[in-house]
FIDREN-612093 format. One record per residue: residue in one letter; x negated, y negated, z negated of N, C-alpha, C in turn. Coordinates in steps of 0.1 Angstrom, whole numbers. Each point is the difference from the previous one (the first is absolute). Example, Ala and Ser with C-alpha at 12.3 -4.5 7.8 and 13.67 -1.06 7.14 Angstrom:
+--------+-------+-------+-------+-------+-------+-------+-------+-------+-------+
: residu :   nxx :   nyy :   nzz :  caxx :  cayy :  cazz :   cxx :   cyy :   czz :
+--------+-------+-------+-------+-------+-------+-------+-------+-------+-------+
:      A :  -132 :    57 :   -78 :     9 :   -12 :     0 :    -9 :   -12 :     0 :
:      S :     4 :   -11 :     7 :    -9 :   -11 :     0 :     8 :   -11 :    -8 :
+--------+-------+-------+-------+-------+-------+-------+-------+-------+-------+
This chain:
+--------+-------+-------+-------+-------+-------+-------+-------+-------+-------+
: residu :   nxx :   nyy :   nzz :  caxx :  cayy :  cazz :   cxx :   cyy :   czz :
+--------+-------+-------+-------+-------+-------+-------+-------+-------+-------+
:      X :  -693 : -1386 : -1835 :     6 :    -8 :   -11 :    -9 :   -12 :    -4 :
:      X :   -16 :     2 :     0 :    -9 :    -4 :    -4 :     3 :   -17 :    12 :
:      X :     0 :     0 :    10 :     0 :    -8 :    11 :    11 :   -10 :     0 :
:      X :    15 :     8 :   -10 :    12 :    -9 :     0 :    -4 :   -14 :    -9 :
:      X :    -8 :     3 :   -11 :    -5 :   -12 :   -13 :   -11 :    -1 :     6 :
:      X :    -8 :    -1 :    10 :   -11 :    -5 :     6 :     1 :   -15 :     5 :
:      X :    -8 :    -8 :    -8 :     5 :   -17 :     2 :    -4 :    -2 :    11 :
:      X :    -9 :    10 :    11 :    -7 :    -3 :    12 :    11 :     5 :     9 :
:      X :     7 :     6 :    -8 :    10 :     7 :    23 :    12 :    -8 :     4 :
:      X :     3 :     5 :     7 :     8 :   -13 :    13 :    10 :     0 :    -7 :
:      X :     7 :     1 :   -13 :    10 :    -3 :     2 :    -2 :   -19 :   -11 :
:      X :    -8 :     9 :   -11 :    -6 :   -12 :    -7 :    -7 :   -11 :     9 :
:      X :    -6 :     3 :     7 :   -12 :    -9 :    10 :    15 :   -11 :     5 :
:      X :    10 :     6 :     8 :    10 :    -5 :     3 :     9 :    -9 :   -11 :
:      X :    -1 :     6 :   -11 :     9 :   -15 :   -12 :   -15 :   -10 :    -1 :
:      X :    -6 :     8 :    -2 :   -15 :   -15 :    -1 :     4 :    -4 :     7 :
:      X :    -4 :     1 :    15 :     3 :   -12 :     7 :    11 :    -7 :    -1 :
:      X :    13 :     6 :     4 :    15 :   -10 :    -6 :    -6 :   -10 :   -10 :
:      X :     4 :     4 :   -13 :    -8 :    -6 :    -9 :    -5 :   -15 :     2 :
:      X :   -12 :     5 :    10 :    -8 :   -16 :     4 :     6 :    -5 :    11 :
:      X :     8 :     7 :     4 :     6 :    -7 :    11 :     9 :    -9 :   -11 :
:      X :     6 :     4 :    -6 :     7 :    -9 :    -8 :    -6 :    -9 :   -10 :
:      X :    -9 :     2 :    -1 :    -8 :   -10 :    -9 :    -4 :   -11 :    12 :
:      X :    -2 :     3 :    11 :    -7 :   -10 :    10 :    13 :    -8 :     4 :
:      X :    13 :     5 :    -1 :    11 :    -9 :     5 :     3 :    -7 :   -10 :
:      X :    -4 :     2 :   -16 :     7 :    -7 :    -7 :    -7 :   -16 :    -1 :
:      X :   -17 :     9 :     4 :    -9 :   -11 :    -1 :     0 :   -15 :    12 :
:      X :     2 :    14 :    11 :     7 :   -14 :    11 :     8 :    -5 :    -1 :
:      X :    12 :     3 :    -6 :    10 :   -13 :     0 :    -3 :   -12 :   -10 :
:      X :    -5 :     5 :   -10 :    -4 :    -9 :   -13 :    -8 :   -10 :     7 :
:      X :    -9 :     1 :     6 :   -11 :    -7 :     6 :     4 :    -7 :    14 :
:      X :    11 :     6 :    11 :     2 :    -8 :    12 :    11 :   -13 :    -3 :
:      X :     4 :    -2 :    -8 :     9 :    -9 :    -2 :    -8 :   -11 :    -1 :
:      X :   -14 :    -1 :    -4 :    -5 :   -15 :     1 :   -17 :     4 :    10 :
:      X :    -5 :    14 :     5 :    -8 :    -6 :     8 :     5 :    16 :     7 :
:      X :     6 :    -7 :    14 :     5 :    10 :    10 :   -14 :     2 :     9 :
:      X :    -2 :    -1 :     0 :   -15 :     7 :    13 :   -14 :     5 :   -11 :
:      X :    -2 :    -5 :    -9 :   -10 :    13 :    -7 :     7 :    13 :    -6 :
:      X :    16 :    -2 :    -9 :     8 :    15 :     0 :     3 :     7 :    14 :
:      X :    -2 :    -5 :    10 :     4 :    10 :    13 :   -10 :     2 :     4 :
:      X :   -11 :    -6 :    -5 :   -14 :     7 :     7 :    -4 :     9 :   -10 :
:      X :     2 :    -1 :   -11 :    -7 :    13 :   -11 :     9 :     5 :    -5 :
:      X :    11 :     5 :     6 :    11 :     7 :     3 :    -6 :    14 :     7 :
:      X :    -4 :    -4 :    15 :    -5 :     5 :     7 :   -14 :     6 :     0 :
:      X :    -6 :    -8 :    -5 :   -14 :     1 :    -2 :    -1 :    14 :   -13 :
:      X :     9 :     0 :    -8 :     3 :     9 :   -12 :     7 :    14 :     4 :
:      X :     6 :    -6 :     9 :    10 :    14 :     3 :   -12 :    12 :     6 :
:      X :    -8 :    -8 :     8 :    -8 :    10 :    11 :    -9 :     5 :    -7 :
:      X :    -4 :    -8 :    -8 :   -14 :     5 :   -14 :     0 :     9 :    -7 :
:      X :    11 :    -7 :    -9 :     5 :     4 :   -16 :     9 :    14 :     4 :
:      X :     9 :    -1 :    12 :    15 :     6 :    -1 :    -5 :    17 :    10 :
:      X :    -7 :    -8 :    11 :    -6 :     9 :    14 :    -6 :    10 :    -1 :
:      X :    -9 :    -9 :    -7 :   -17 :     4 :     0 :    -4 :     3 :   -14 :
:      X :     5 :    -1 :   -10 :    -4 :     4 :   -15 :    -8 :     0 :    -4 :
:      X :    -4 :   -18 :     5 :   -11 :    -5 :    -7 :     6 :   -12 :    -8 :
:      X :   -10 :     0 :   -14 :     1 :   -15 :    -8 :    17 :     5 :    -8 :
:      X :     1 :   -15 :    -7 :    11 :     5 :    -9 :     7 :   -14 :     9 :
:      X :    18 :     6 :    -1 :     9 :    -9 :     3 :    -1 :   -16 :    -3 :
:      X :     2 :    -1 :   -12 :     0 :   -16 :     0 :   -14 :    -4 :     4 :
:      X :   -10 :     5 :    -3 :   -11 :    -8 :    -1 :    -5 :    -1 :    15 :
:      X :     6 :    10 :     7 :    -5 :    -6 :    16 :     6 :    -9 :     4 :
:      X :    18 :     0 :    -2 :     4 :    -9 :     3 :    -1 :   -13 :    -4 :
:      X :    -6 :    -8 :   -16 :    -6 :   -11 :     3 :   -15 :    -2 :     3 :
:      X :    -6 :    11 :     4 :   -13 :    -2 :     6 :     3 :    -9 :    12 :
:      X :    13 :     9 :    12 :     3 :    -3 :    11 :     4 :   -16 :     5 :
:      X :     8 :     0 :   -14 :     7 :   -14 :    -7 :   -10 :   -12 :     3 :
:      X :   -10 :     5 :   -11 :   -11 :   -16 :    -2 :    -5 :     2 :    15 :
:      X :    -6 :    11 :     6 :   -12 :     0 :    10 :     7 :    -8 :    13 :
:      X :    10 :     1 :     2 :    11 :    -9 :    10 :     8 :   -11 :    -4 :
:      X :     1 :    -2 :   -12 :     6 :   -12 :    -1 :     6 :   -15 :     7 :
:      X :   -13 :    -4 :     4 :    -1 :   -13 :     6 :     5 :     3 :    14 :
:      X :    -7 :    10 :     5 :     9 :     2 :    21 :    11 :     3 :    -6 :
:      X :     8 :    10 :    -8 :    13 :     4 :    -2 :     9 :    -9 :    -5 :
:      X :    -8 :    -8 :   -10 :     9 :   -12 :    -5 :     4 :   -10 :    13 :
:      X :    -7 :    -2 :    11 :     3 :   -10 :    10 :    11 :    11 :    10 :
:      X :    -9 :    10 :     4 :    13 :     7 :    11 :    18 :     3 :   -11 :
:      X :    -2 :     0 :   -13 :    10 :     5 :    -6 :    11 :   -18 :     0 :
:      X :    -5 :    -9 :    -2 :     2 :   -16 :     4 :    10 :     1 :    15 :
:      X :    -9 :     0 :     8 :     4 :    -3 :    15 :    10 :    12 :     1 :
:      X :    -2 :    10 :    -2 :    13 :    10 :    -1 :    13 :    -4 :    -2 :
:      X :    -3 :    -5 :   -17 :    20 :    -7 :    -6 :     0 :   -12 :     9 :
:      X :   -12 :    -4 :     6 :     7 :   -18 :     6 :     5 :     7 :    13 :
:      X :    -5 :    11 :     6 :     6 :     0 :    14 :     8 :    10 :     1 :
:      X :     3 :     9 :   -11 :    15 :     4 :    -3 :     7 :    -6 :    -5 :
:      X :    -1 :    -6 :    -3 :     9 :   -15 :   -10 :     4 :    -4 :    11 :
:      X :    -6 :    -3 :     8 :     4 :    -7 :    10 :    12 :     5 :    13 :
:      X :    -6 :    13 :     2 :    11 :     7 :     8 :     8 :     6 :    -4 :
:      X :     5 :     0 :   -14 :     8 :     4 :    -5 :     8 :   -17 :    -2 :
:      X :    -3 :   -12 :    -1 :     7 :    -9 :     1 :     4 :    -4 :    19 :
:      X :    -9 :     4 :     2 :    11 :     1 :    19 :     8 :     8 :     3 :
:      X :    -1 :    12 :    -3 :    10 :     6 :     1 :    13 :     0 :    -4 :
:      X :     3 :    -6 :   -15 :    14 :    -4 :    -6 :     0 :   -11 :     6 :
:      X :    -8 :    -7 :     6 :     5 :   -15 :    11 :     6 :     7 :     7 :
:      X :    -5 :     7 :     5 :     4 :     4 :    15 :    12 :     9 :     0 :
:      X :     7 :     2 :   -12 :     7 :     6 :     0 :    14 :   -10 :    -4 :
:      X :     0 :   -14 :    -1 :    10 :   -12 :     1 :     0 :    -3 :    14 :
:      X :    -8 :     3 :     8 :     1 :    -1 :    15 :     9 :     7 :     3 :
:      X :     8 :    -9 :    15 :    12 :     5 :     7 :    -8 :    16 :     6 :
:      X :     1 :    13 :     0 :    -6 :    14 :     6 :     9 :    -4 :    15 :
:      X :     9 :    -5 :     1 :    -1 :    -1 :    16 :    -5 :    -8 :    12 :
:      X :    -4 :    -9 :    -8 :   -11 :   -11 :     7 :   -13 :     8 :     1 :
:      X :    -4 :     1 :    13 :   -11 :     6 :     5 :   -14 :    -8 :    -8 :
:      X :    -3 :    -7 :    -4 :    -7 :   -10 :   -10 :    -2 :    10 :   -14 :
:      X :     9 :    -2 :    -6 :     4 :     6 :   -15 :    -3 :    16 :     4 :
:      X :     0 :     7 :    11 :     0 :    14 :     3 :   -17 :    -3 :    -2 :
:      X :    -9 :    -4 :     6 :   -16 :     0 :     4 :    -3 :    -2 :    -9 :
:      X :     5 :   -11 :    -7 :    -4 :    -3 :   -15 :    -2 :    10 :    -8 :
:      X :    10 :    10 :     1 :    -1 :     8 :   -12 :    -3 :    14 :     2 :
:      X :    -3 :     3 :    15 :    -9 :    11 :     4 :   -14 :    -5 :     1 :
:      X :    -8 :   -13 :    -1 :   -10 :    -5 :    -3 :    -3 :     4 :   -12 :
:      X :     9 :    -3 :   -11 :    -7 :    -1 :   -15 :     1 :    18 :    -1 :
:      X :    11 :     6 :     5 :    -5 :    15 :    -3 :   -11 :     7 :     4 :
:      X :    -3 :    -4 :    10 :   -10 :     5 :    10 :   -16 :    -7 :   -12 :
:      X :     0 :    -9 :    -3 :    -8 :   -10 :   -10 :    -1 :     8 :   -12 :
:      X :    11 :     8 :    -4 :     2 :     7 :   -14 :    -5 :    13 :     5 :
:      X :     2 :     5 :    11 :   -10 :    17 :    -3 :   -10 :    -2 :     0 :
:      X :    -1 :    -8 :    10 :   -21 :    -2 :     0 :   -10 :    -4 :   -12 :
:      X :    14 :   -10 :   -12 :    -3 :     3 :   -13 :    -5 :     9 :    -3 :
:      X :    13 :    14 :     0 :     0 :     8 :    -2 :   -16 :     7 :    -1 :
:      X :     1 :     1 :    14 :    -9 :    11 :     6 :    -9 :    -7 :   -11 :
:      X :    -6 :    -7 :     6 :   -16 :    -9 :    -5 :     2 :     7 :   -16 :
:      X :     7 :    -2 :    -7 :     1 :     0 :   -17 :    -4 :    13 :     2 :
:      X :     1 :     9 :     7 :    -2 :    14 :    -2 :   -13 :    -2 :    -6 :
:      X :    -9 :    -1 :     9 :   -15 :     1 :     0 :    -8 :   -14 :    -4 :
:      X :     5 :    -4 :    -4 :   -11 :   -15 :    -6 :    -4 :     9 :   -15 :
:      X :     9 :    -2 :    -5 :    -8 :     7 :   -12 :    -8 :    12 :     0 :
:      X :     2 :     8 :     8 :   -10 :    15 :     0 :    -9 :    -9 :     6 :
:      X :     2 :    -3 :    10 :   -13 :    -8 :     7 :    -9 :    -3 :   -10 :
:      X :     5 :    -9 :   -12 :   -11 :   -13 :    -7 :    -4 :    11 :    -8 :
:      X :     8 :    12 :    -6 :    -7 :     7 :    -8 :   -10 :    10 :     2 :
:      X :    -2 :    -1 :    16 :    -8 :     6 :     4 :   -14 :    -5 :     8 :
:      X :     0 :   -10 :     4 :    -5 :    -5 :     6 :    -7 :   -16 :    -8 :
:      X :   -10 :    -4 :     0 :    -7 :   -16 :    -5 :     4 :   -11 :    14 :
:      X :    15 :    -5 :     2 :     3 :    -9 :     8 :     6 :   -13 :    -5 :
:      X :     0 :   -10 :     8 :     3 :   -16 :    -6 :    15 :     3 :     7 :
:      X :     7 :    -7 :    -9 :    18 :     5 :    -3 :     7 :    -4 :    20 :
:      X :    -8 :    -8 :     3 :     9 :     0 :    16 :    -6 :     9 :    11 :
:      X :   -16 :     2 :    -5 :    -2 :    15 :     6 :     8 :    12 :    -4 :
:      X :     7 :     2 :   -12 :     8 :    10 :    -1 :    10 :    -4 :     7 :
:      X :     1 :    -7 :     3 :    18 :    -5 :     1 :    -1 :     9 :    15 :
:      X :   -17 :    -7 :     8 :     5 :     3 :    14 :    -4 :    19 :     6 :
:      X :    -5 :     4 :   -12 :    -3 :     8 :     1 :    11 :    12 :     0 :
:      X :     7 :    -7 :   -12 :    16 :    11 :    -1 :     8 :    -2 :    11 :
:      X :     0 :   -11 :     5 :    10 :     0 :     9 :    -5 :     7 :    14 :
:      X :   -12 :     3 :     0 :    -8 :     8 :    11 :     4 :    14 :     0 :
:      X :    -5 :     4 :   -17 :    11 :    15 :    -3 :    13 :     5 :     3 :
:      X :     7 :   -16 :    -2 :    15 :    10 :     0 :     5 :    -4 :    14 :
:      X :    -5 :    -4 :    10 :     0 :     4 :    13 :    -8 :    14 :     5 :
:      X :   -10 :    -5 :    -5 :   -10 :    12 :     5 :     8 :    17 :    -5 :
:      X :     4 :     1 :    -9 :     2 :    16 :   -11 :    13 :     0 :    -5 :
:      X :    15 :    -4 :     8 :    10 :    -3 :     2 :     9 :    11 :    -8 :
:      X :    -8 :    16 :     1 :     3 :    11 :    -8 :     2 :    -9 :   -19 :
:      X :   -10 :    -1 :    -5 :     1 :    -4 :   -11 :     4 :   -14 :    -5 :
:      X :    -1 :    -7 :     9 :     8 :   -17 :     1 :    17 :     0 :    -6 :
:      X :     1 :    20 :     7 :    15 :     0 :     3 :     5 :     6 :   -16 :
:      X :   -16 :     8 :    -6 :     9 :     7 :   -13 :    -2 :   -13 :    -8 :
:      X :   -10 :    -8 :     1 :     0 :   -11 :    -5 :    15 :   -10 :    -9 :
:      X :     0 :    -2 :    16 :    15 :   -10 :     0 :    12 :     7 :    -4 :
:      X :     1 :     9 :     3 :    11 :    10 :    -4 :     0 :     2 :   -19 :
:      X :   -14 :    -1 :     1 :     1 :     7 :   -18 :     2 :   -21 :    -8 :
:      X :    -2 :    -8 :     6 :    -2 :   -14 :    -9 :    13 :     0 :     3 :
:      X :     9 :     0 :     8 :    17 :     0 :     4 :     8 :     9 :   -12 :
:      X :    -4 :    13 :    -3 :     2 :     9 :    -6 :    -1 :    -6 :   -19 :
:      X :   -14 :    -6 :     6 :    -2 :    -5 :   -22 :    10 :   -10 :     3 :
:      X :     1 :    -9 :     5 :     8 :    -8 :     5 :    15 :    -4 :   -10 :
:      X :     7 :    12 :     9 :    11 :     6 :    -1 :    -1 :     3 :   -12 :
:      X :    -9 :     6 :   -10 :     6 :     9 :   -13 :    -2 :   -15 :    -4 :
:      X :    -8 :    -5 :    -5 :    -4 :   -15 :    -7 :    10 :    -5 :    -1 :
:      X :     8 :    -5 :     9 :    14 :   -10 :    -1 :    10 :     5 :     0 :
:      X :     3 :    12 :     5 :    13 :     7 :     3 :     5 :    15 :   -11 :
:      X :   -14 :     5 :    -1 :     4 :    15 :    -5 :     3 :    -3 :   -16 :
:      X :     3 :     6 :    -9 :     3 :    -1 :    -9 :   -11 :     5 :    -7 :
:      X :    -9 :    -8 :   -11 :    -9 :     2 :   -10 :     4 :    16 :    -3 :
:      X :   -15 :     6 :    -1 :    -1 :    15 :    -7 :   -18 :    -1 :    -2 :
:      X :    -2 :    12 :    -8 :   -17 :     0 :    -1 :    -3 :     3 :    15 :
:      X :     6 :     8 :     8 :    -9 :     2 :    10 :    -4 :   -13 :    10 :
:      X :     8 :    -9 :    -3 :    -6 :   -13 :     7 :    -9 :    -4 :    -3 :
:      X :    -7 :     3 :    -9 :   -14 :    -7 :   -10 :   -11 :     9 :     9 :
:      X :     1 :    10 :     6 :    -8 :     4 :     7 :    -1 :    -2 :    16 :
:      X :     6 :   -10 :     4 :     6 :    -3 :    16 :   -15 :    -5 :     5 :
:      X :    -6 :    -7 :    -7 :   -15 :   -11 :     5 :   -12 :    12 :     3 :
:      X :     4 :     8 :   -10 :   -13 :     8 :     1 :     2 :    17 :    12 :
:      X :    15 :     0 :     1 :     4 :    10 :     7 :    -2 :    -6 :    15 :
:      X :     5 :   -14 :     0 :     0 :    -2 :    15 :   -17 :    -2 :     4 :
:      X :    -6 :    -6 :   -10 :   -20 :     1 :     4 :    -1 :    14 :     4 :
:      X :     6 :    11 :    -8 :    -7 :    11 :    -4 :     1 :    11 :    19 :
:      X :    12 :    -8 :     1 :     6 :     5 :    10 :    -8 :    -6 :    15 :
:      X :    -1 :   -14 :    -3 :    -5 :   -10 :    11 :   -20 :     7 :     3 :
:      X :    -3 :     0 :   -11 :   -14 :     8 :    -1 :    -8 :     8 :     8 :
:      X :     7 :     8 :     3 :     4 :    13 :    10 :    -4 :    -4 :    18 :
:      X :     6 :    -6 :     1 :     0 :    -7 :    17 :   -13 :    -9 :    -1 :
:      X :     3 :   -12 :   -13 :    -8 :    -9 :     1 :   -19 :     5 :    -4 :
:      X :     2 :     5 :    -4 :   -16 :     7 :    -2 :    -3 :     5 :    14 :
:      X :     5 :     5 :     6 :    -3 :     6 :    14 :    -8 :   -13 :    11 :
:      X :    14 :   -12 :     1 :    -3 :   -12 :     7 :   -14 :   -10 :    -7 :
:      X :     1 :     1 :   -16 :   -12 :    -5 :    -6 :   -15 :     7 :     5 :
:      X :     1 :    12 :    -2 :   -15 :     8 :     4 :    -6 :    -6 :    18 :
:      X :    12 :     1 :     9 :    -2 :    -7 :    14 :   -11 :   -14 :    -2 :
:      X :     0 :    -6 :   -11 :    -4 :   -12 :     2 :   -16 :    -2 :   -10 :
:      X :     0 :    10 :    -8 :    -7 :     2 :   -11 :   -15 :     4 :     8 :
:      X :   -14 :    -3 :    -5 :   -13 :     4 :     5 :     1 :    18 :     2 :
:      X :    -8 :     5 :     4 :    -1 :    10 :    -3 :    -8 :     7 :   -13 :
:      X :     2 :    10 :   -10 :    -3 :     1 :    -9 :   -18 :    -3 :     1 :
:      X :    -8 :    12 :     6 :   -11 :    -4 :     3 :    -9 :   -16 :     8 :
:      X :     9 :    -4 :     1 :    -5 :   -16 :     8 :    -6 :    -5 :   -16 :
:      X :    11 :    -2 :    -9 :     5 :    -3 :   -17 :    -7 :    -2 :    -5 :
:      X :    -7 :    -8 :    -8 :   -14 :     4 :    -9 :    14 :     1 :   -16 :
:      X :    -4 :    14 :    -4 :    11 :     7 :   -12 :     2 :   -16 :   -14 :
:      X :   -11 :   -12 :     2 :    -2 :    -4 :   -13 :    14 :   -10 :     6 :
:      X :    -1 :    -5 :    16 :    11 :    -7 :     3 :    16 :     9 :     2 :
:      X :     1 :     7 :     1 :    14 :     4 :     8 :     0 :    13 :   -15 :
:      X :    10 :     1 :    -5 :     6 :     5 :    -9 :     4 :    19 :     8 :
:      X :    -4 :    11 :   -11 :     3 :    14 :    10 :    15 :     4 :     2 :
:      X :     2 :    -4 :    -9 :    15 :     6 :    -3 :     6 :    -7 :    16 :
:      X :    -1 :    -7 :     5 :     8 :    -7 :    11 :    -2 :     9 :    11 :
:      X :    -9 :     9 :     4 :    -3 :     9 :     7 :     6 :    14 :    -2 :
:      X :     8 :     1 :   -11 :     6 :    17 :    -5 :     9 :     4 :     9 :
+--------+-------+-------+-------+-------+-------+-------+-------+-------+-------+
């Protein structure tokens, strides 16, 4: 009985985290509406820390994650809306095109084919930057190396941004949507820590004052 009101056992340990899971989505949306690439990097950067690993307090890692990336995240989060902005404006071209003219067909299997690789890449730019000290087109070319290379998690990747997707424009407002940003990290996390560590020094290579421990749990 003693274990049921125990603020340490799994069932409490499990509303904590909820909890910050929901405090980290509320904080992401508040915040990605005017700087999209530092909230998707200390999104991420928070989830694995704060949410994972049970270290540090929720908000305050996440704008740790915030300021310490800023500047690369603020430029990849830029070139992001311009080059989805963009294929999202070819595609509604390409959809005034005659589909039986073999022209207007290429056209618009080009820009799809143009939109996964979006896709894919968005997976991993941001875990990338939040893991790694790279200049924003080395991330660029680096994700796109991943989601060729590690096609397993490329795939829960895409599948889960399709998924927020869908609720965002289509599903009908409820609280559980407030938790979609932090559910789909929480979920993306999993695979993507696996493909992250592939690339990471080895702990002992490390001198502990540069490379943080918790990244090694």
């Amino acid at each position: 009985m003693e274990n049921l009101f125990n603020p340490e056992n799994k069932f409490f340990t499990a509303l904590s985290k909820f909890f910050d899971m929901c405090i980290l989505s509320i904080i992401w949306i508040l915040t990605v509406l005017a700087f999209v690439g530092p909230a998707c990097t200390a999104i991420y950067y928070a989830m694995v820390k704060n949410i994972r690993r049970s270290r540090d307090y929720t908000i305050r890692t996440y704008f740790h994650a915030f300021k310490a990336n800023f500047k690369p995240a603020a430029i990849l989060g830029i070139i992001h809306i311009v080059i989805g902005g963009a294929i999202v404006y070819c595609y509604q071209f390409s959809l005034k095109l005659n589909p039986e003219h073999y022209i207007g067909g290429i056209y618009r299997w080009a820009v799809l084919v143009l939109g996964l690789i979006f896709l894919m890449t968005t997976v991993y730019v941001y875990p990338v930057l939040s893991r790694f000290d790279m200049k924003p087109f080395a991330v660029i070319r680096m994700s796109i190396y991943m989601a060729i290379r590690h096609i397993p998690t490329t795939l829960v990747g895409v599948i889960g941004l399709i998924v927020c997707y869908y609720f965002a424009l289509f599903a009908t407002f409820n609280p559980l949507t407030l938790i979609l940003p932090s559910l789909y990290t929480f979920v993306l996390s999993f695979p993507m820590e696996g493909v992250l560590r592939k690339y990471m020094p080895k702990k002992e290579e490390v001198d502990e004052n540069e490379q943080e421990a918790w990244y090694y749990e």
